[in-house]
C-alpha positions in Angstrom: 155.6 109.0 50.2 154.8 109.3 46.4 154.9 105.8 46.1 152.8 104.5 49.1 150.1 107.4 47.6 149.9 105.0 44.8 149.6 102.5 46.3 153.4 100.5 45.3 153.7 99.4 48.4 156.8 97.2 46.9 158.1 100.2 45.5 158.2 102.0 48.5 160.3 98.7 50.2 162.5 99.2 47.5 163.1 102.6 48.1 164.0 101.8 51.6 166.1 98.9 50.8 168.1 101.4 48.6 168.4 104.1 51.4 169.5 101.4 53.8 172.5 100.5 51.2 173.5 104.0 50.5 174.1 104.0 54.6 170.5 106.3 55.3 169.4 104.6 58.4 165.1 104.3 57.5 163.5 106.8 60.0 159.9 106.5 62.1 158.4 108.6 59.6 159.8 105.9 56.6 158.2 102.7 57.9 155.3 104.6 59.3 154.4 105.9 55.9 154.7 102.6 54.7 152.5 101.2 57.6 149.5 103.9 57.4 148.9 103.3 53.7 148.8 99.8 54.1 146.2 100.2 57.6 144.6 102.9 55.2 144.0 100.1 52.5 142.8 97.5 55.2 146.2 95.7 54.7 146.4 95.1 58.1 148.5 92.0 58.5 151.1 93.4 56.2 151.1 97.0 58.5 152.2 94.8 61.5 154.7 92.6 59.2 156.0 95.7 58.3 156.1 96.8 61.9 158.0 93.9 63.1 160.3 94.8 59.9 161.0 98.2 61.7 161.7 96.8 65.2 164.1 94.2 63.9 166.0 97.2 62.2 166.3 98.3 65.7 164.0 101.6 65.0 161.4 101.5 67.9 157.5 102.4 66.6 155.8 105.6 68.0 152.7 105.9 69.6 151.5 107.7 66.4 152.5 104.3 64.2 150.8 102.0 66.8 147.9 103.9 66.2 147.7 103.7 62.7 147.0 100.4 62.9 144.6 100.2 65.8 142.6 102.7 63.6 142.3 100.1 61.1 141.3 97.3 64.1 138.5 99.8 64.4 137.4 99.8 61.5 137.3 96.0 61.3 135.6 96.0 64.8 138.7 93.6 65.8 139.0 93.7 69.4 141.1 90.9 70.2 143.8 92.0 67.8 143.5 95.3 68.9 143.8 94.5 72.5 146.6 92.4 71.8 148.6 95.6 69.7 147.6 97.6 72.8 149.6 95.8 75.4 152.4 94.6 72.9 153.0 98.1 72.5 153.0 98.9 75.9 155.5 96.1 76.7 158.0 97.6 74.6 157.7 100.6 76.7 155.7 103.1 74.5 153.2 105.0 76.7 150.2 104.7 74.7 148.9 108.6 74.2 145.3 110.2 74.4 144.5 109.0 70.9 145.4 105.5 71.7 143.2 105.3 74.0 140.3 106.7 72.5 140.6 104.5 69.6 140.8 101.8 72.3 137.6 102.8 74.5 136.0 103.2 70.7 136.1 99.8 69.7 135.7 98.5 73.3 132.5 101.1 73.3 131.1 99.2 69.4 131.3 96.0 71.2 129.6 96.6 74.3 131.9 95.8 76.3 131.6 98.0 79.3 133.7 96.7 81.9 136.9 97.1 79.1 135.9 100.7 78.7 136.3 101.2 82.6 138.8 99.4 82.6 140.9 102.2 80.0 139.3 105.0 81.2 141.3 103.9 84.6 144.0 103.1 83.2 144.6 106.9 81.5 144.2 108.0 85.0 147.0 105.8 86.4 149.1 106.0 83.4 149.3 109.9 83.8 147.4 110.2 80.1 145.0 113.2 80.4 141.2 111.8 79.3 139.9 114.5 76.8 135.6 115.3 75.9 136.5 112.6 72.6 137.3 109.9 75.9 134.4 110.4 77.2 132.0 111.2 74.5 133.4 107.8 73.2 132.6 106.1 76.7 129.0 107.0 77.2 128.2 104.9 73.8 128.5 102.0 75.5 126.1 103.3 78.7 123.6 104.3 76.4 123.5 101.2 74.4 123.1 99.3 77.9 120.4 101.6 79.1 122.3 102.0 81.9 121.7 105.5 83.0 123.6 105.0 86.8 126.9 103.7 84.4 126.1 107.1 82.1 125.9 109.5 85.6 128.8 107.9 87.3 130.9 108.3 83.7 129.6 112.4 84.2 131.1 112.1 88.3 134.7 110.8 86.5 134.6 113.9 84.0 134.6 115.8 87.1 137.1 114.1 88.7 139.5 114.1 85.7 139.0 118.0 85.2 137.0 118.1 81.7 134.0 119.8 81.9 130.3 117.9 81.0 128.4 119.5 77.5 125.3 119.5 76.3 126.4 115.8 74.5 127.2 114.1 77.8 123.9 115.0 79.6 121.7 114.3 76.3 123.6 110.5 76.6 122.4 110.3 80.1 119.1 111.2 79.3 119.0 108.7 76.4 119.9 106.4 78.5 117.2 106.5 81.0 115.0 106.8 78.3 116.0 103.3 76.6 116.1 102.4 80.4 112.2 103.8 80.5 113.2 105.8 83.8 111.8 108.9 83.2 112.1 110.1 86.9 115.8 110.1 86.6 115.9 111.7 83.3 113.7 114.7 84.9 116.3 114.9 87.7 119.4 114.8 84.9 117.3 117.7 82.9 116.3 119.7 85.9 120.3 119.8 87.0 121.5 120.5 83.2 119.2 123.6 83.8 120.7 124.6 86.8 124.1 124.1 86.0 123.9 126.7 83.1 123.5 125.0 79.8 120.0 125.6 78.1 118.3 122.4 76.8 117.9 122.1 73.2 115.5 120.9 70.8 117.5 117.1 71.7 117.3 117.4 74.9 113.6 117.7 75.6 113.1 115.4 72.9 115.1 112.5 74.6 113.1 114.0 77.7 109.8 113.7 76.4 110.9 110.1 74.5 112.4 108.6 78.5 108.9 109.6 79.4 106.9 108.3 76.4 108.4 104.5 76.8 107.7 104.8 80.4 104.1 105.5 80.0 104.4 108.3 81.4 102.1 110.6 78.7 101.5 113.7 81.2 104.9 114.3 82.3 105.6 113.7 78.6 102.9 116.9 77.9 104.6 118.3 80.6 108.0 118.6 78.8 106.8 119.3 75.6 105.0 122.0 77.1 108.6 123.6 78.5 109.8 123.0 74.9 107.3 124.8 73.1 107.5 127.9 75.7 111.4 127.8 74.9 110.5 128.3 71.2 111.8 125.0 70.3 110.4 122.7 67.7 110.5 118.9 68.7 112.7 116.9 66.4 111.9 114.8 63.6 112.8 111.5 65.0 111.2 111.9 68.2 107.8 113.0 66.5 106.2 109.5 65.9 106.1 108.3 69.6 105.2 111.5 70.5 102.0 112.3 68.7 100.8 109.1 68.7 100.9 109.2 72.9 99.5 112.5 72.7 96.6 111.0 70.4 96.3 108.6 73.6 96.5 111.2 76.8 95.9 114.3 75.7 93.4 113.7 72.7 93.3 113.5 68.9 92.9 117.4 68.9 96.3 118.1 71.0 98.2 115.5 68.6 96.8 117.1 65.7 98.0 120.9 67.1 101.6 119.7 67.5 102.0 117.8 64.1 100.4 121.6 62.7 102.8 123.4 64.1 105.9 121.2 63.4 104.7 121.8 59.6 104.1 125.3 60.1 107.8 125.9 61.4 108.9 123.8 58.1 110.0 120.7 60.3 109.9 117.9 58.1 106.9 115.1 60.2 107.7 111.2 59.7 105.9 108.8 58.3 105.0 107.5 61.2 104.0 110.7 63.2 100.9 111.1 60.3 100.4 107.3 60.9 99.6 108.0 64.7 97.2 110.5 63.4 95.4 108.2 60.8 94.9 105.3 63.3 93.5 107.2 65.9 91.2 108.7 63.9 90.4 104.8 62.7 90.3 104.4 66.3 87.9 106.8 67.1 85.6 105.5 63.8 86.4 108.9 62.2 87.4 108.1 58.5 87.0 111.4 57.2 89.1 112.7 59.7 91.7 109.4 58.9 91.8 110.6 55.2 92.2 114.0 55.7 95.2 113.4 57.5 96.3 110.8 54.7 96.0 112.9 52.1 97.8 115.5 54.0 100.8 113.8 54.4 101.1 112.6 50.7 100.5 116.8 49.9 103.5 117.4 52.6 105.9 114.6 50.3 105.8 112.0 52.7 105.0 108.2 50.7 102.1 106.8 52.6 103.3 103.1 53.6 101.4 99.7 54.4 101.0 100.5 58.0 99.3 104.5 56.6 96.7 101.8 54.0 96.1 99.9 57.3 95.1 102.3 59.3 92.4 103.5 57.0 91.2 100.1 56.1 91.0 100.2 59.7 88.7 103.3 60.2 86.4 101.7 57.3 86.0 98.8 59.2 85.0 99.9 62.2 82.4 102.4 60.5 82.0 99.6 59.0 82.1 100.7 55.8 82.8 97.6 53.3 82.6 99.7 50.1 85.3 102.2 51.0 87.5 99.7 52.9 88.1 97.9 49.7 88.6 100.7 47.8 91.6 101.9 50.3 93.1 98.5 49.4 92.4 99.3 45.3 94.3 102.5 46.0 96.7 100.8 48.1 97.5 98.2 45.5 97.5 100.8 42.9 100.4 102.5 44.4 102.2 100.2 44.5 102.2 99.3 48.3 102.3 95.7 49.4 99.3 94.6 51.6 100.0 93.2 55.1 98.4 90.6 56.8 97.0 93.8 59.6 95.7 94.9 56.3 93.7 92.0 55.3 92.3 91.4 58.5 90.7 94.7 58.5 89.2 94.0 55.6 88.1 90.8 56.7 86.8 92.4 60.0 84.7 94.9 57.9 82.8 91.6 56.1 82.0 90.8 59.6 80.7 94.0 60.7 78.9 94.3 57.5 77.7 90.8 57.8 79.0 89.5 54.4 80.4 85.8 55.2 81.2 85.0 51.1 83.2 88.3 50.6 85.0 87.8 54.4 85.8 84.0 52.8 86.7 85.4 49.4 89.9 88.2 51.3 90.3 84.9 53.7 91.6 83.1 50.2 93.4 86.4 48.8 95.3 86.2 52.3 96.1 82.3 51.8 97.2 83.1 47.7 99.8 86.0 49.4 101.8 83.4 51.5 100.0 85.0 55.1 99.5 82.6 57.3 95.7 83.1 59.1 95.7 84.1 62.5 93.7 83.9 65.5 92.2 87.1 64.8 91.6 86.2 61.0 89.3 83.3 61.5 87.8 85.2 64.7 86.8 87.6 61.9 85.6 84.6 60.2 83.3 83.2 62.3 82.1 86.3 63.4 80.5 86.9 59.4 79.5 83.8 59.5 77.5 84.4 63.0 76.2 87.4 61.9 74.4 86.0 59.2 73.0 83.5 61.5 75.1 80.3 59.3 76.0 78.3 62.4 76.9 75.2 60.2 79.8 77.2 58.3 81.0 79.3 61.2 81.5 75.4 62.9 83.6 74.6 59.8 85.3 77.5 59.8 85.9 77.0 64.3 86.9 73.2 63.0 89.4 74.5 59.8 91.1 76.4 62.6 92.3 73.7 64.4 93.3 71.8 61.7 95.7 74.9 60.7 97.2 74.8 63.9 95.8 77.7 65.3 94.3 77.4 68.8 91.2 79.0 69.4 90.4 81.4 72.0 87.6 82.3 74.3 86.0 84.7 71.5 86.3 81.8 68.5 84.3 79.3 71.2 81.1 81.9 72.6 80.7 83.4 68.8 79.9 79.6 67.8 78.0 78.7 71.5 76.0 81.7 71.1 74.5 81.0 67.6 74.1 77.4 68.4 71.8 78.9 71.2 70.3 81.6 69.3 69.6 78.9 66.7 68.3 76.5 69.5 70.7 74.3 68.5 71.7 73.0 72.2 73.4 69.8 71.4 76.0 71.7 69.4 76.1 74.1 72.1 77.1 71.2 74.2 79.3 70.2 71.8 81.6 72.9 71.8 81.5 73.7 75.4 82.7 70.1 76.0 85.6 71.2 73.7 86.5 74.7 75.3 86.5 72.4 78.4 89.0 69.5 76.8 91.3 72.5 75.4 91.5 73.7 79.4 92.3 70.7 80.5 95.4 70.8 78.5 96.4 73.8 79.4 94.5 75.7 77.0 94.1 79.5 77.3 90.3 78.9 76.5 88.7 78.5 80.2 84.7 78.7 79.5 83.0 81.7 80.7 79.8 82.5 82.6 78.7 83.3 79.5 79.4 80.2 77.5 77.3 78.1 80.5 74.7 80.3 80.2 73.8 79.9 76.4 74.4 76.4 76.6 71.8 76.4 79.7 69.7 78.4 77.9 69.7 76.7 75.2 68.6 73.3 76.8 65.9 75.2 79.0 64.1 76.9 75.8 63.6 73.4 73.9 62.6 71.9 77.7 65.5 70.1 78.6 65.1 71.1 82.3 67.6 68.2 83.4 70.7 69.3 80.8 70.2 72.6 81.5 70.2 71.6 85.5 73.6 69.8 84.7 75.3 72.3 82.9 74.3 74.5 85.5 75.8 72.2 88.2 79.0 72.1 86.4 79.1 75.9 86.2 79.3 76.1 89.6 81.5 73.2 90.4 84.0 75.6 88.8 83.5 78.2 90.6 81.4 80.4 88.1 78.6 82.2 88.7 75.4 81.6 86.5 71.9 82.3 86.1 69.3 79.6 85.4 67.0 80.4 83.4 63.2 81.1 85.6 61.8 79.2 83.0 63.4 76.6 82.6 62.6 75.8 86.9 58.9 75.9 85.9 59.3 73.2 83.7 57.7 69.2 84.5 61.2 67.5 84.6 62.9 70.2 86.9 59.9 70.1 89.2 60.3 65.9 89.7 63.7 66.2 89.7 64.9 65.0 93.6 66.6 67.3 95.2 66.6 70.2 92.8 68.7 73.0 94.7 69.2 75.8 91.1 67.5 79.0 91.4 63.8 78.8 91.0 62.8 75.9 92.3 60.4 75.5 95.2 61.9 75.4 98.9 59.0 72.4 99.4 60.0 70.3 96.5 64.1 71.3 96.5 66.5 68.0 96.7 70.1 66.8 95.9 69.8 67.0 92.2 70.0 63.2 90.5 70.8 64.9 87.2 74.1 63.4 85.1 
């Protein structure tokens, strides 16, 4: 013992070497002192050497010294040698105890493997080995991590069945296992029979309630639960608090999110992180950045370290009330403290240029973005193009349309009518055309960029207000050839060339002079 403590393993061989020539036949308890310190140190190999040793000295290993070194299996997440110990010991005729297999269903449980923990939780049952709440507590692991709330009830039937009686533990896993499996309809059944069977929910419970309904998208039933909870004078945990508030901020309103986030600091519970985030980008959301900084500044006052995604969300709020001054400054204060910038970040500020109408200073955070390693987006040159469309530039919002292609980045619907509809507005029809005929070659390939109504229109528009009667007739044709609905501009049937035109069947035209139109 005194030398396996530490650690002379060859010292302790010695010793039993020495007892073996004195005539003192080695006992269990010798080699399995030997064994544990060795499984203890992560020596497994030598442990089974030293097992074999024990056998060959005709002393037959105890279930306790088989699982010294299945402990150490577990440890090393080994399952194949494990398994292998399992049955070898099992074929020398020792009956594997409760411990045995609990370090068995443990490992199995790590791994995922559900049909192996089944498979030991049967073979206890046939083997005569009584299951304990460790067995089963061990099990449900493996149900949860599957999401598979049937598996996690049927495991709560086979408690019954082997006379140990469910706790609290058991029915929070089956609840946390609809919840990962988003089936919040079962977890209110599981809750509603954990009531009626005796045991109060705690604080855990509702939260993995309220957390089954929140992934499910269902936000009432979620106010529902959280409304039980706070009548039972319980205080939702910590780590359920971020999902929570920021669905409540969604359902229920800004003001309910902001009550329950109040209280939970009232009754000294610390909030995440991510719980004052929620708060902070709804009010961005709702354009509120007073609101979006109070909450900010709250949370640094409460100890929590404001991250990128808190920066963000105020950038955010900034640029929607589109306020350019004060979104930068968020990002001053952001790099200040020492808080890396995101690429959500910089397109929030790039989206503030737009709103503010400020193409140079969207370009200038489009090169800051470029110098940090972010690769531009779709949304970053939509941004783009947008400040440059504001400002009426069509020339450099097309360069910008063109520069995204040649980054790789396929444009959208949005990147293709912001360009259209200044080439109208600037009665620039030709490049109108130009980049409808585009958006119409990037659908033929496949291209998630089908033309509108809208993009016909400004190009048909565009042709009719510089009295092109006969482009703006075609486009118009085409429209409809794919199935769209458009108007034709009234003015543009008034004019000369639509008039002559044989056949001309678009809106406006005369019933006396209407024929098939000859227009290409």
């Amino acid at each position: 013992h005194a030398c396996c403590r530490a650690g002379e393993i060859d010292r302790a061989a010695q010793w039993i070497r020495r007892m073996d020539e004195r005539g003192f036949k080695p006992t269990v308890n010798s080699y399995s002192t030997v064994i544990d310190s060795l499984a203890k140190r992560g020596n497994v190999e030598e442990a089974e050497a030293w097992l074999h040793h024990m056998v060959d000295a005709g002393i037959e290993a105890d279930a306790v010294t088989y699982n010294m070194i299945l402990c150490s299996y577990n440890r090393l997440g080994d399952v194949p040698r494990a398994t292998a110990l399992f049955q070898k010991m099992q074929e020398r005729g020792v009956i594997p105890n409760t411990i045995g297999y609990n370090l068995m269903l443990n490992i199995l449980a790590q791994n995922g493997d559900t049909a192996g923990v089944l498979k030991y939780l049967r073979q206890m049952r046939l083997h005569g080995v009584k299951a304990d709440k460790i067995s089963f507590r061990t099990a449900v692991k493996v149900f949860v991590q599957h999401a598979d709330a049937a598996g996690a009830e049927a495991l709560l039937e086979e408690m019954h069945v082997c006379g140990v009686q469910p706790d609290k533990y058991n029915f929070n896993a089956v609840l946390a296992a609809c919840a990962l499996s988003e089936d919040a309809a079962r977890a209110t059944t599981r809750l509603e029979r954990l009531r009626g069977r005796g045991f109060e929910p705690d604080a855990h419970s509702y939260g993995t309630m309220i957390g089954a309904c929140t992934q499910a998208g269902d936000h009432h039933r979620a106010e529902h639960w959280l409304e039980h909870m706070e009548s039972a004078g319980l205080q939702l945990e910590t780590r359920n608090s971020g999902a929570v508030v920021s669905a409540l901020a969604r359902t229920a309103g800004l003001p309910r999110a902001e009550s329950l986030v109040s209280k939970m600091e009232q009754a000294g519970i610390k909030v995440t992180v991510s719980a004052y985030n929620a708060l902070i980008s709804a009010s961005a959301n709702a354009g509120d950045v007073d609101r979006a900084e109070r909450w900010l500044s709250r949370m640094m006052e409460c100890g929590a370290q404001a991250d990128v995604a808190s920066y963000s969300a105020m950038v955010h709020a900034c640029a929607k009330a589109s306020d350019l001054t004060r979104a930068e400054a968020w990002y001053a204060r952001m790099e200040a403290d020492g808080v890396e910038a995101s690429l959500v970040t910089y397109n929030s500020l790039i989206n503030a240029c737009a709103r503010c109408g400020d193409a140079p200073r969207a370009e200038l955070w489009f090169q800051r973005l470029r110098a940090k390693n972010f690769k531009p987006g779709l949304l970053t040159y939509n941004s783009v193009i947008n400040a440059c469309a504001k400002v009426g530039d069509v020339a450099r919002a097309e360069n910008w349309l063109a520069a995204m292609e040649e980054d790789g980045v396929q444009p959208d619907t949005v990147s293709f009518r912001t360009v259209i509809h200044q080439c109208r507005v600037r009665k620039n029809p030709q490049r109108a055309e130009y980049w409808l005929e585009k958006m119409r070659q990037f659908a033929s390939r496949g291209g998630a960029v089908a033309p509108s109504a809208f993009c016909y229109e400004a190009v048909i528009q565009a042709f009719a207000r510089t009295g092109n009667a006969a482009k703006a007739e075609k486009w118009f044709e085409i429209a409809r050839k794919d199935g769209l609905h458009v108007d034709f501009p009234s003015s543009a049937a008034r004019l000369p060339s639509a008039r002559k035109a044989s056949g001309s069947s678009f809106p406006g035209a005369s019933p006396s002079t209407a024929s098939p139109s000859t227009a290409s």
